[in-house]
C-alpha positions in Angstrom: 18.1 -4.2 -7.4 17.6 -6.0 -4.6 15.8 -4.4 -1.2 16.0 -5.8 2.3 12.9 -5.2 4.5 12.0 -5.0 7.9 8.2 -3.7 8.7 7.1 -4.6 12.6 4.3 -3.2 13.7 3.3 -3.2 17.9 0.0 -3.6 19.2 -0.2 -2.9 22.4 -3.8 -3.1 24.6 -4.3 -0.9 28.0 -6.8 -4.0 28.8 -5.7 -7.1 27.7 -7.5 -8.2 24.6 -9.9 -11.3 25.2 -9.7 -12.0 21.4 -8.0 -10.2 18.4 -8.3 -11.6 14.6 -6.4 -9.9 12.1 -5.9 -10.4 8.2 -2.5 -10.2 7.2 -1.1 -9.3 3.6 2.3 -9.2 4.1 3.3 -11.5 1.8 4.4 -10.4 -1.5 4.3 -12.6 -4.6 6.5 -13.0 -8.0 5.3 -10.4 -10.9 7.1 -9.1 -13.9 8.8 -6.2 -11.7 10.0 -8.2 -8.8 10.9 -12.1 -7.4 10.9 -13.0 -3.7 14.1 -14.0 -2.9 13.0 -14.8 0.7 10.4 -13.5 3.1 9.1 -14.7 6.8 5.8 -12.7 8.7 5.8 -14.0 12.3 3.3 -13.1 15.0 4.6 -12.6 18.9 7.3 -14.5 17.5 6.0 -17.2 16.2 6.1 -17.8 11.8 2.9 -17.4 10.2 2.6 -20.3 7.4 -0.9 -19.9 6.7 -0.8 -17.7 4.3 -3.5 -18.4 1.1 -3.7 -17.2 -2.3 -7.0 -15.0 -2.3 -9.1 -13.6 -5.8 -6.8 -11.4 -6.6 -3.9 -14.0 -7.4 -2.0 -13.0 -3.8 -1.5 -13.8 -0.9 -3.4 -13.6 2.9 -3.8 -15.0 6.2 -5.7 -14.6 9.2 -4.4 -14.8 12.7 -6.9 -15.2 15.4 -6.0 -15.4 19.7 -9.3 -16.4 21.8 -7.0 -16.0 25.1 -5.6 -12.6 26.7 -2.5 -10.8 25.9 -1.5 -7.6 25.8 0.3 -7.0 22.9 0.7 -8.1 19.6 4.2 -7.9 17.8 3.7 -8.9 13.6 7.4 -8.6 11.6 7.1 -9.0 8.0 11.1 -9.1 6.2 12.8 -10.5 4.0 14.8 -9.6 0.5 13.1 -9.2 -2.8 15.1 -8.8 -6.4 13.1 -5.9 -8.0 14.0 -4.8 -11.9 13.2 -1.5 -13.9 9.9 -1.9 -16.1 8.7 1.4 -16.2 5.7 0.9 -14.3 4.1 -1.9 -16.8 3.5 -5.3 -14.9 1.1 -6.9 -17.7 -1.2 -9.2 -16.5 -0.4 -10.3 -13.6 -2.6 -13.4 -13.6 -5.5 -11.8 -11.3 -8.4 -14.7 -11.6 -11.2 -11.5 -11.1 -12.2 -9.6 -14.2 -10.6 -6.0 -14.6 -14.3 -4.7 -14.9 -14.3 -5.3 -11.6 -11.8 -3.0 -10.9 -14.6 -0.1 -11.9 -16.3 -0.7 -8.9 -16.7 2.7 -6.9 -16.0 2.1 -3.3 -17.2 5.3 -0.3 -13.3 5.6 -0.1 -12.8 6.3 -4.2 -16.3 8.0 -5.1 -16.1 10.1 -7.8 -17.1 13.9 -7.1 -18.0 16.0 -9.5 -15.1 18.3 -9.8 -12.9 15.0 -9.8 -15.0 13.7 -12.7 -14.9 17.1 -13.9 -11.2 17.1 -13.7 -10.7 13.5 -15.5 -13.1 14.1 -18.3 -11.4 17.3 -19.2 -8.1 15.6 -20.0 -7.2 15.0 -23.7 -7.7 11.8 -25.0 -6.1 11.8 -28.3 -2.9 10.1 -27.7 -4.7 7.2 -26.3 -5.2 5.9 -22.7 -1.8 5.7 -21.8 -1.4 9.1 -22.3 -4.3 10.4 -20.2 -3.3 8.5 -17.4 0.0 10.2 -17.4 -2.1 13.5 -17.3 -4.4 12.2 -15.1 -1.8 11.8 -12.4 0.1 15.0 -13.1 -3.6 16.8 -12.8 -3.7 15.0 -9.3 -0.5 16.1 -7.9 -0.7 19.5 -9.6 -4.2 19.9 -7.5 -3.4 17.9 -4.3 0.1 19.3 -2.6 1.3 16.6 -0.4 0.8 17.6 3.1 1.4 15.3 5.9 -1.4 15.6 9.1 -4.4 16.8 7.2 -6.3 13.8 6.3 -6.7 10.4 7.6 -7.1 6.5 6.8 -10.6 7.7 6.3 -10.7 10.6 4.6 -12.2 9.9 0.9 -11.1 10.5 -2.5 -13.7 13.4 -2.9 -12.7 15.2 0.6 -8.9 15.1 0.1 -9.8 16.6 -3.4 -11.8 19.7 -2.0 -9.5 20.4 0.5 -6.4 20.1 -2.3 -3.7 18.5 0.2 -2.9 15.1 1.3 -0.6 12.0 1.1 0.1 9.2 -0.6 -3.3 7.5 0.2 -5.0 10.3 -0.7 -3.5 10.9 -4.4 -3.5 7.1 -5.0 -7.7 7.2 -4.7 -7.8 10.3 -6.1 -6.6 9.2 -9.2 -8.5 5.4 -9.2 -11.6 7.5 -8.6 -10.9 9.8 -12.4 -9.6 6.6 -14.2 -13.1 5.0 -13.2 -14.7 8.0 -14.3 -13.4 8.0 -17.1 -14.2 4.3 -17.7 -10.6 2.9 -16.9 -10.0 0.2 -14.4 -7.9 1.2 -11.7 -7.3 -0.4 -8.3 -4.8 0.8 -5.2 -1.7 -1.1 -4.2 0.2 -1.0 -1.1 3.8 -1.9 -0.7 7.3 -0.2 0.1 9.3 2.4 -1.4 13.2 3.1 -1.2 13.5 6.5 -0.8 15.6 8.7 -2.4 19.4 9.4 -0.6 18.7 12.3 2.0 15.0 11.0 2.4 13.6 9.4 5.1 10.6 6.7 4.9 9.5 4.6 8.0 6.0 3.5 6.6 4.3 1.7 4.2 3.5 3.7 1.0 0.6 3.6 -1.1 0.1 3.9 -5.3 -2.5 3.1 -8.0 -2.8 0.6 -11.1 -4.9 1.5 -13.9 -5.4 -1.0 -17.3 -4.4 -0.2 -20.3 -5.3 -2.6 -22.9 -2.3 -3.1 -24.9 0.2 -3.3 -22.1 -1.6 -4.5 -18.6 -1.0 -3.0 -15.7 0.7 -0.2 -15.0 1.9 1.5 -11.9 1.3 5.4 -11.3 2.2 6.9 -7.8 0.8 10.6 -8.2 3.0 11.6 -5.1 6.4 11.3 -6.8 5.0 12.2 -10.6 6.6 8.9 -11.8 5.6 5.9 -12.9 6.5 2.9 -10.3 10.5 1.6 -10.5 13.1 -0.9 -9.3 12.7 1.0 -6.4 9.1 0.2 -5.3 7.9 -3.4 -3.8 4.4 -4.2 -4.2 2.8 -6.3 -1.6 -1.3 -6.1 -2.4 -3.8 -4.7 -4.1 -7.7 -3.4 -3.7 -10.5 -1.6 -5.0 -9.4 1.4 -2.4 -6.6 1.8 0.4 -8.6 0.0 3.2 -8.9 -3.0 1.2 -5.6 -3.3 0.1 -4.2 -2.5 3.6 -1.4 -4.7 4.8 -2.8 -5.1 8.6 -6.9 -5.3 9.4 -8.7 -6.8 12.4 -10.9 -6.8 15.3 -10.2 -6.5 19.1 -12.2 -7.1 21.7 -11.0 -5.1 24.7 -11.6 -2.5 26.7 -9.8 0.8 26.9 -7.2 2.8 24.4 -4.8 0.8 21.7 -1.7 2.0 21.2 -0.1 1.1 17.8 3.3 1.8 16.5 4.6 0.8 12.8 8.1 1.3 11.5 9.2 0.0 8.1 13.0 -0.3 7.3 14.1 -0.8 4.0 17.3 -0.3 2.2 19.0 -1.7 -1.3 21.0 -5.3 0.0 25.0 -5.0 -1.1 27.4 -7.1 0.2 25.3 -7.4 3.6 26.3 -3.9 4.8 22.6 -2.4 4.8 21.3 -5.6 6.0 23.7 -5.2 9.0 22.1 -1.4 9.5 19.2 -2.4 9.3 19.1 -4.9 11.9 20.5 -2.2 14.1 18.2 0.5 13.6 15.2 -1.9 14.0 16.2 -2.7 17.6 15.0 0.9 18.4 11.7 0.9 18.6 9.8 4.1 19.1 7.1 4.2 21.6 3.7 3.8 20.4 1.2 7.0 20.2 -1.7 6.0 22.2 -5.2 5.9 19.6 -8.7 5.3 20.3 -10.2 1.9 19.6 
């Protein structure tokens, strides 16, 4: 399958910045599941070339403006060939040791009732097995429930309060595959949603290791192991790390941001020509504190 992208996201400052870094990953990278077929990120307009391989084996950039402006514009697109593994990417090549990937972070602590949770899973079919359970125990506890949490909410609150989104069942289940000794990391990318559905975001999933087979993509949201359907673009011990925008502002006043993602399966250039479109209408940004 291949899948045409579009994701802009607007920055837009009621002061004009004096100075605004940013760390970009934006750029995906060749695994089992997927090749880049081709792929720009630009910033106001301009390509971004700088772009770095970092520990993990992908790629970053930073972006930094010392002068004023008053908006920042960053496009990521391009077309990626995707093929059906059933979640298992192997080994990816990641220079950092998967022990690593046990790390607790504030945003994937373990509770109790989590660990309780995770512990409490049968383990006699083997790890592969309980992480299949693991991520049906997830979505069976969490119902997915847009407006109730936030970038910050943690593993353990989203848990107690038994609704979230995609962020929220991603840690969710990192936090009981660490608990029960299993590396697990989050991974942001895109998703092609199902006919009828409508996505305009980024979306957010787990990996966890499994010895005999790598890496393997769960996305407790959908109750599936990733497809052809999903791209991944990075990956990090919890959603803030692997986050495809970060950065620092120095201004004064509200920021208004507004992100739209656009993705759709490339045939024959049709949905490319729709896509191209629908991305000229850009929806007014919400206005946010700083």
């Amino acid at each position: 399958m291949k899948l045409l992208v579009r994701h802009q996201t607007v920055y837009r400052y009621e002061a004009s910045a004096g100075r605004v870094a940013m760390r970009l990953k934006l750029m995906p990278v060749d695994t089992p599941a997927q090749k880049v077929l081709d792929w720009q990120v630009s910033v106001n307009g301009e390509p971004l070339t700088g772009f770095r391989p970092n520990s993990y084996g992908e790629m970053e950039a930073i972006w930094v403006r010392h002068d004023r402006m008053d908006n920042a514009v960053i496009v990521a697109e391009g077309l990626v060939e995707t093929r059906e593994s059933h979640g298992v990417l192997g080994w990816l090549g990641c220079p950092v040791h998967p022990r690593y990937f046990l790390r607790e972070t504030r945003l994937t602590g373990a509770s109790d009732a989590i660990r309780a949770m995770a512990l409490a899973l049968p383990d006699d079919d083997g790890p592969l097995a309980r992480l299949h359970a693991l991520s049906a125990a997830v979505s069976d506890a969490v119902a997915y429930r847009p407006g109730v949490t936030t970038a910050s909410t943690t593993a353990a609150e989203a848990f107690a309060l038994g609704a979230g989104v995609c962020q929220d069942h991603a840690q969710i289940f990192i936090a009981g595959a660490r608990a029960m000794g299993i590396p697990a990391r989050y991974v942001s990318g895109y998703l092609l949603a199902d006919e009828g559905d409508v996505l305009h975001e980024t979306h957010g999933w787990a990996e966890a290791l499994v010895p005999e087979l790598g890496w393997i993509g769960f996305d407790p949201s959908n109750r599936v192991c990733v497809t052809e359907r999903y791209l991944r673009i990075a990956c990090g011990l919890d959603a803030d790390e692997a986050a495809p925008i970060r950065g620092s502002v120095t201004v004064a006043g509200d920021i208004w941001i507004d992100a739209d993602v656009r993705i759709a399966q490339a045939e024959e250039g049709v949905e490319e020509r729709q896509l191209q479109r629908q991305q000229q209408q850009i929806v007014q940004p919400v206005p946010t504190q700083d």
